[in-house]
C-alpha positions as CSV (number, residue, x, y, z in Angstrom):
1,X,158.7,-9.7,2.9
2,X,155.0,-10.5,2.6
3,X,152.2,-11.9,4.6
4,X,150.8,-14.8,3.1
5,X,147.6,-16.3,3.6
6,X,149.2,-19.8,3.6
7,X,150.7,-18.8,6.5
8,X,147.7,-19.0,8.7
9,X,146.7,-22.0,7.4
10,X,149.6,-23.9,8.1
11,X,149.9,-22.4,11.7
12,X,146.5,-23.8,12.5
13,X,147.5,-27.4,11.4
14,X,151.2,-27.5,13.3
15,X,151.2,-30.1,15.9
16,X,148.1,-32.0,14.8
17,X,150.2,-35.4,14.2
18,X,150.4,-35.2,10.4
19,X,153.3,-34.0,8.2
20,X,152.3,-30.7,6.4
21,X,153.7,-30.7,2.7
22,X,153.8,-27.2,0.7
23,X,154.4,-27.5,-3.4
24,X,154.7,-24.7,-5.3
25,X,156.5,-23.6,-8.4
26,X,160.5,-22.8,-7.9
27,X,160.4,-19.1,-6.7
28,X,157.3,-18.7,-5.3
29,X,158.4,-17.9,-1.8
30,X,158.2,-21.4,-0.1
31,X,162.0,-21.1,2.0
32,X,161.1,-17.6,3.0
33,X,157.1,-18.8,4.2
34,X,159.6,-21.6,5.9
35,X,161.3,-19.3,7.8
36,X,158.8,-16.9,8.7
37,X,157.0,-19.7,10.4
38,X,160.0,-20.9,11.7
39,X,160.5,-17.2,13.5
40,X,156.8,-17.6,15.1
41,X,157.1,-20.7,16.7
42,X,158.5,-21.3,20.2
43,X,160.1,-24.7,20.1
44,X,163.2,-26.5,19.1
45,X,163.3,-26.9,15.3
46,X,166.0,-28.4,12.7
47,X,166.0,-26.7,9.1
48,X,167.4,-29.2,6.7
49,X,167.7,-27.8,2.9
50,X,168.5,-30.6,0.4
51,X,170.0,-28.1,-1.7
52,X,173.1,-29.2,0.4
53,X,174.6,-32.6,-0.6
54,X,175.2,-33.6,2.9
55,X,171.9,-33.0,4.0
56,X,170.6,-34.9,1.0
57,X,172.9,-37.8,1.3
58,X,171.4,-38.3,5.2
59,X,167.8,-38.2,3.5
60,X,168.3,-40.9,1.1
61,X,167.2,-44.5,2.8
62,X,168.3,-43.5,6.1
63,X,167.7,-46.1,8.9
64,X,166.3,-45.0,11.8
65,X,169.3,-44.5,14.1
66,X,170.7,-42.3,11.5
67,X,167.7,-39.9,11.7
68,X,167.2,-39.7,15.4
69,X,170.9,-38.7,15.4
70,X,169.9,-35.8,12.7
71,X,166.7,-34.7,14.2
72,X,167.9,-34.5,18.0
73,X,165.3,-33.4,20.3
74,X,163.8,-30.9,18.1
75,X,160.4,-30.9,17.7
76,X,159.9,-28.8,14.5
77,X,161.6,-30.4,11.4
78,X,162.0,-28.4,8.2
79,X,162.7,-30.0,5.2
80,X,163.2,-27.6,2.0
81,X,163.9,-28.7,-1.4
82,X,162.7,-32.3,-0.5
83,X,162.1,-32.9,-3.9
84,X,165.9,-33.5,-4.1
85,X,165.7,-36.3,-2.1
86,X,165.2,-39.9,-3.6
87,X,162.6,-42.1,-2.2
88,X,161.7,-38.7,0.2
89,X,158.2,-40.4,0.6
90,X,159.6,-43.2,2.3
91,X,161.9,-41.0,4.7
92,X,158.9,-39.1,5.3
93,X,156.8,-42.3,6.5
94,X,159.5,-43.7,8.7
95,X,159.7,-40.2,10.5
96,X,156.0,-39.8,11.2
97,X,156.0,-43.8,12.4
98,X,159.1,-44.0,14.4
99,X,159.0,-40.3,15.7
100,X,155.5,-39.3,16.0
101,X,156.0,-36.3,19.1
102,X,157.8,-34.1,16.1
103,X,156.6,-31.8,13.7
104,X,157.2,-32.2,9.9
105,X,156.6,-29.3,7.8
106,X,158.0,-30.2,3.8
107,X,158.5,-27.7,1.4
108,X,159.2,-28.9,-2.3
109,X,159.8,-26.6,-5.6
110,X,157.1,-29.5,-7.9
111,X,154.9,-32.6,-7.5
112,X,156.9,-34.5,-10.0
113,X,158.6,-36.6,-7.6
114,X,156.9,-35.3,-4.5
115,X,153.1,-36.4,-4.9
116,X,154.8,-39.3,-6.6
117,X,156.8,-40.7,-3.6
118,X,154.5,-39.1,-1.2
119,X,151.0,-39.8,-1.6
120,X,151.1,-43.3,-1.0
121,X,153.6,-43.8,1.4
122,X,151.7,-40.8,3.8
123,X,148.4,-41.6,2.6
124,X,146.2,-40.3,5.6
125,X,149.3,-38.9,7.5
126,X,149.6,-35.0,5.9
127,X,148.1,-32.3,5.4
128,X,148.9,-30.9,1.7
129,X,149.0,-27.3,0.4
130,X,150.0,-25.5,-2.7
131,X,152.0,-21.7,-2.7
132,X,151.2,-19.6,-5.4
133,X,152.7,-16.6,-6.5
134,X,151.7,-13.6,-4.8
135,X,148.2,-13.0,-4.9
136,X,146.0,-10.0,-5.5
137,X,144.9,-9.8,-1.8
138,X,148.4,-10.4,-0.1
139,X,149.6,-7.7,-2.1
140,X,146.4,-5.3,-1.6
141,X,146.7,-6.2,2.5
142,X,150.6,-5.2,1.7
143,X,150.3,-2.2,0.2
144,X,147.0,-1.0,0.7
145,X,143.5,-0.9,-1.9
146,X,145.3,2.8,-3.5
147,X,148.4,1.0,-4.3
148,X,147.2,-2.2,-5.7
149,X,144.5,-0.7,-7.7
150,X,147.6,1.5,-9.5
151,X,149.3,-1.1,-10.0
152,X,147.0,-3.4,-11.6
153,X,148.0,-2.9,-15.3
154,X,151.3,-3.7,-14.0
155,X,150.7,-6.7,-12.3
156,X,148.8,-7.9,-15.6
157,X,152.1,-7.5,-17.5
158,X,154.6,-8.6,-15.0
159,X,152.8,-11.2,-13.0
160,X,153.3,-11.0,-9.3
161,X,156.1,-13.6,-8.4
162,X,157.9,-12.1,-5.2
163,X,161.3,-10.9,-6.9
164,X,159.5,-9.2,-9.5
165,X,157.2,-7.5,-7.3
166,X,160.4,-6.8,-4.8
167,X,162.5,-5.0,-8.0
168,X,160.9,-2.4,-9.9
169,X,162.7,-1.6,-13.1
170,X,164.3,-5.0,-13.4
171,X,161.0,-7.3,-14.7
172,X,161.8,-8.3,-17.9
173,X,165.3,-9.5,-16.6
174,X,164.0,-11.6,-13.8
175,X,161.1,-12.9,-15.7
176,X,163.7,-13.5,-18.4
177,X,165.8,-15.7,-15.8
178,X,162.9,-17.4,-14.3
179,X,161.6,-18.7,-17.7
180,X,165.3,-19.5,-18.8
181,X,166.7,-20.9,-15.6
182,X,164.7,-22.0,-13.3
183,X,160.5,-23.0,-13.7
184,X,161.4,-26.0,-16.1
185,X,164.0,-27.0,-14.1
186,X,162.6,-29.9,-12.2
187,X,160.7,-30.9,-15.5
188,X,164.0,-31.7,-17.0
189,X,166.0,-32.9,-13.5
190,X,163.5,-35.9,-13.2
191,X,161.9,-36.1,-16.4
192,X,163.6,-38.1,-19.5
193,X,163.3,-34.8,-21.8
194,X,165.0,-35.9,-25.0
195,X,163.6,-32.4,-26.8
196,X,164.6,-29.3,-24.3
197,X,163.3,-26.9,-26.6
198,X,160.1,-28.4,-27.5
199,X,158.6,-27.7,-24.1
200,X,159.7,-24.2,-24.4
201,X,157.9,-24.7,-28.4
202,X,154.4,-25.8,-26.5
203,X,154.5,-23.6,-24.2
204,X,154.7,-20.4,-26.8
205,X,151.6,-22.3,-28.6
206,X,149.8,-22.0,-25.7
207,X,150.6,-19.0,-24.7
208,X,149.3,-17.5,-28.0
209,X,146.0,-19.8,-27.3
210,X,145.5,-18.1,-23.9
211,X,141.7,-18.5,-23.6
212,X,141.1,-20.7,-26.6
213,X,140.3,-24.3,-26.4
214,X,143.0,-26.0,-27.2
215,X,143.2,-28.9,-29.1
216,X,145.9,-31.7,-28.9
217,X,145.0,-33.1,-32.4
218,X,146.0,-29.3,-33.5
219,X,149.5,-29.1,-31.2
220,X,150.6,-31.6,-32.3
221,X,150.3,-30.9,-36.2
222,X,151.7,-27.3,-35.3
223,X,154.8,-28.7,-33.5
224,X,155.1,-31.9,-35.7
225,X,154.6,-34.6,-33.0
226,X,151.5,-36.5,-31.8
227,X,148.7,-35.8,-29.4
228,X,150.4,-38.3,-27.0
229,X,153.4,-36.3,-27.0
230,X,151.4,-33.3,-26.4
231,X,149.0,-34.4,-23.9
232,X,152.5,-35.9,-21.9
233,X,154.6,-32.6,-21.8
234,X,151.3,-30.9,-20.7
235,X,151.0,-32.9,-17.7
236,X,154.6,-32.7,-16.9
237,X,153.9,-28.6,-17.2
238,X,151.1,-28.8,-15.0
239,X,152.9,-30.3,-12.3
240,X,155.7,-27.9,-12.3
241,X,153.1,-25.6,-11.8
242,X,153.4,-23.4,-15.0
243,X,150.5,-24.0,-16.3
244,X,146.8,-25.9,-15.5
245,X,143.3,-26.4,-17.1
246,X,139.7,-26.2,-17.5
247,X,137.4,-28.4,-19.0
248,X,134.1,-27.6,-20.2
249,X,131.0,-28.3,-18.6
250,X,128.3,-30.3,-19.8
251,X,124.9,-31.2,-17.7
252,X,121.7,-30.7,-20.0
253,X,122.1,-28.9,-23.3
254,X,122.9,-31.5,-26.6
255,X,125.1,-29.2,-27.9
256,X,127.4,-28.3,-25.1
257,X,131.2,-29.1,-25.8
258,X,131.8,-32.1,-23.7
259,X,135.4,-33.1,-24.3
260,X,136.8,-29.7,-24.4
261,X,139.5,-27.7,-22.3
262,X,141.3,-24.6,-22.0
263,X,144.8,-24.4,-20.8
264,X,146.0,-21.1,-18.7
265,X,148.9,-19.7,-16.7
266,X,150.1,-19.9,-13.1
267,X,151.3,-16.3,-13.2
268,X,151.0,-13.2,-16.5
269,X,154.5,-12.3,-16.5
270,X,155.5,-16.1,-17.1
271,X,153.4,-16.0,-19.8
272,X,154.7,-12.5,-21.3
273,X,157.9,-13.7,-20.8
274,X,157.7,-16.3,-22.9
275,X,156.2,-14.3,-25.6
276,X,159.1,-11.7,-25.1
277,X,156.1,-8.7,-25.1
278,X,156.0,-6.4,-22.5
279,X,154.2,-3.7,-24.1
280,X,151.6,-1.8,-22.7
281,X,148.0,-3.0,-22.2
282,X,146.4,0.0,-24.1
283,X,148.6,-1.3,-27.3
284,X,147.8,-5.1,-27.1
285,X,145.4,-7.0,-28.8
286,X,145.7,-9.7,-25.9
287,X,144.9,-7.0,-22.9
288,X,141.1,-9.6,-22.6
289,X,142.9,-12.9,-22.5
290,X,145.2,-11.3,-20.2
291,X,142.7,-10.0,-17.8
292,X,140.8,-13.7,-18.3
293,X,143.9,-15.2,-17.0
294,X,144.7,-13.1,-14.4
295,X,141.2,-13.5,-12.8
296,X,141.0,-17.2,-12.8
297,X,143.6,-17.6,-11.4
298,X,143.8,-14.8,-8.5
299,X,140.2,-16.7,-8.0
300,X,142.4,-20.2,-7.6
301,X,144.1,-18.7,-5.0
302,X,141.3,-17.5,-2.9
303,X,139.5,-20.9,-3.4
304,X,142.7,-22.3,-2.2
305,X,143.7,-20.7,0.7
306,X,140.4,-20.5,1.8
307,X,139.4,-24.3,1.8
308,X,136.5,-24.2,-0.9
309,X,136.9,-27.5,-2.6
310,X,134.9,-26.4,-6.1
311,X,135.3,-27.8,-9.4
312,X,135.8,-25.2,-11.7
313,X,135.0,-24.8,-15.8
314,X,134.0,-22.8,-18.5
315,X,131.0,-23.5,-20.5
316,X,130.6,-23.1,-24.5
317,X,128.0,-25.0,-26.7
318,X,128.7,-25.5,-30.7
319,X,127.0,-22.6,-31.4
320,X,129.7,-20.6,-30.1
321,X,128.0,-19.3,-27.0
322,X,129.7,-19.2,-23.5
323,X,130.7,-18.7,-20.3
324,X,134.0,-17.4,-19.5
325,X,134.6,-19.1,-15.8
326,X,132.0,-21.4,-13.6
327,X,132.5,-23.2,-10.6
328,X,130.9,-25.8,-8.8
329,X,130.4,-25.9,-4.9
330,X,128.1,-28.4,-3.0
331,X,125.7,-28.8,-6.1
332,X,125.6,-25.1,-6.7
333,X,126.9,-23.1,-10.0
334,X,128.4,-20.2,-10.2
335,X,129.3,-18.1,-13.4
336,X,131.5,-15.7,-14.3
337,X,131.9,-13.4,-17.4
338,X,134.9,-11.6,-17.8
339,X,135.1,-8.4,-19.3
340,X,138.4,-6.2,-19.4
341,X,136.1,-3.3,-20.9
342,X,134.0,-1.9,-17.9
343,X,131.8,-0.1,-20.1
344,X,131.3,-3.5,-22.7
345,X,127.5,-4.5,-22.5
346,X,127.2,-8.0,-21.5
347,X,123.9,-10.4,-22.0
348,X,124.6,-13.7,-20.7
349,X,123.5,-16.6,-23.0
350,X,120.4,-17.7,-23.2
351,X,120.9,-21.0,-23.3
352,X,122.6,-21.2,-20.6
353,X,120.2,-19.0,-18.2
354,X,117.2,-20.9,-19.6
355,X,118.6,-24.4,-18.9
356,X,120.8,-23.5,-15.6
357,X,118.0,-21.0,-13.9
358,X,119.6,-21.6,-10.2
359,X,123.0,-20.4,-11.4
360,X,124.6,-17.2,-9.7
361,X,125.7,-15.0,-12.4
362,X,128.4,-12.4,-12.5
363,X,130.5,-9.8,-15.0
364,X,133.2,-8.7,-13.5
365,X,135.8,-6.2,-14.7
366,X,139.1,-4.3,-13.2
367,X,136.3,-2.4,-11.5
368,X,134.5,-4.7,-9.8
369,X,136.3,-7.8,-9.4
370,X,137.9,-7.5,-5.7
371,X,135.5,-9.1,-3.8
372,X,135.9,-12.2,-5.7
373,X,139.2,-12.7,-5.0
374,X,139.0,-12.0,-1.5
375,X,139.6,-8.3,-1.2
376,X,136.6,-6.9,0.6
């Protein structure tokens, strides 16, 4: 069981007179961060998991009565799977009105029906975080600097969701199961999916487009739809959590892409898995996009758990220069180039240096990329 640095976070917040709501892909840990807050906290509490019919039946439009005969006198109310629940925004709202001297702490596997019912109803009345799969720092603070530095090639291939990291030998199986079973399971639970396969089809296309921009126009001529198709099952992917964005960024230069984005992945192994290749980095062509992917988004989750609201991008002009990774904090950039070769010399653009002069600048490498993910 690990220590996660969500953990803190959400301690800090208990008992401040808003609902706390965790998302996060299926598998991620959420019911096992549930209960290892639930173990730390010295007060009555009622764990309800709509995974159970009952439970979920109770949820659904309940009057008042009905809930204050559920909740009792606890004062800690767990609520996992809420995404199961129909109208759980609602439910939500008339616990935090009618019975404000509880706790409610929400765990739910996607945002396709949680932000939707959610946001509106508890519009100033939560606090909202996301659980990602492990990150680079949990699992260094874990196992210690020796460990996770071994093991980095590893965590490249395999990704770092908690059962994989948990069962040496057996990745390809449980990344097989995850991909088959369980990530797209909410998309097609709540989603009118007509085509199964064809968002297991995109996701392959951009998978072998990992650091690319990617092009709708393009999808959908490879997979014989249209860009509205496209741009649709990508947002539906992005709020199961498998995969997210970049877009390009664009202040002074006429020739910098505007309109452009990358898409990456949540997790490696997902990604692998979906290929079907787990061979070694040292025989890969893709070892770079790879090591691209993994450090965005190990620097997600630092920005994440730590509370630095940035806007993040990458940068390329028409010419075909760029910037791997930049970020945007109270008016100030930030740049990144990513380099899986340590030894690789690197000049920065100079376009880019010329018209951004007040930019922080950085290559990082497997070397030399720990501080920037939080690992000091």
């Amino acid at each position: 069981m690990f220590k996660r640095d969500l953990e803190n976070l959400i301690e800090e917040k208990l008992f401040k007179g808003k609902a706390i709501i965790i998302y996060g892909a299926r598998q991620v840990g959420k019911s096992t961060l549930l209960k290892m807050i639930e173990s730390k906290v010295d007060k009555k509490i009622r764990y309800l998991n709509c995974d159970n019919n009952d439970i979920k039946k109770l949820l659904t439009e309940p009057g008042i009565n009905e809930l204050r005969r559920l909740i009792g006198d606890s004062e800690l109310v767990m609520i996992d799977e809420a995404q199961r629940v129909l109208n759980i925004g609602l439910t939500l709202k008339l616990l935090t009105d009618q019975m404000p001297q509880i706790q409610l702490l929400v765990a739910g596997s996607s945002s396709l029906d949680l932000s939707n019912l959610i946001n509106e109803p508890l519009t100033g009345r939560k606090f909202e975080y996301q659980l990602f799969p492990l990150s680079i720092k949990e699992l260094t603070d874990h196992f210690g600097y020796i460990e996770a530095n071994r093991n980095l090639d590893h965590y490249l291939m395999y990704g770092m969701y908690p059962d994989v990291i948990n069962n040496p030998g057996s990745e390809p199986e449980i990344l097989n199961n995850l991909v088959s079973s369980y990530l797209f399971k909410d998309v097609f639970m709540y989603q009118d999916i007509r085509k199964p396969e064809f968002i297991e089809q995109l996701l392959e296309a951009l998978a072998l487009q990992l650091g690319s921009e990617v092009s709708f126009n393009e999808l959908a001529q490879l997979l014989q739809t249209d860009a509205h198709t496209i741009q649709r099952y990508l947002g539906l992917l992005e709020k199961a959590f498998i995969v997210f964005r970049l877009r390009s960024f664009s202040r002074n230069v006429r020739n910098e892409l505007k309109k452009s984005r990358k898409i990456y992945f949540y997790d490696n192994g997902v990604r692998n898995a979906l290929l079907q290749n787990y061979s070694p980095l040292a025989s890969r062509n893709d070892a770079g996009m790879l090591w691209e992917n993994f450090f965005i988004s190990e620097r997600m989750k630092f920005l994440h758990y730590n509370k630095f609201y940035t806007k993040r991008f990458f940068w390329r002009t028409t010419q075909q220069q760029e910037i791997d990774y930049l970020e945007e904090y109270n008016g100030k950039l930030t740049a990144w180039e990513i380099k899986w070769n340590p030894k690789k010399q690197v000049n920065l653009p100079k376009t880019f240096t010329k018209n951004y002069p007040d930019a922080t600048t950085h290559i990082v490498n497997p070397d030399n990329f720990w501080e920037h993910v939080g690992v000091m």
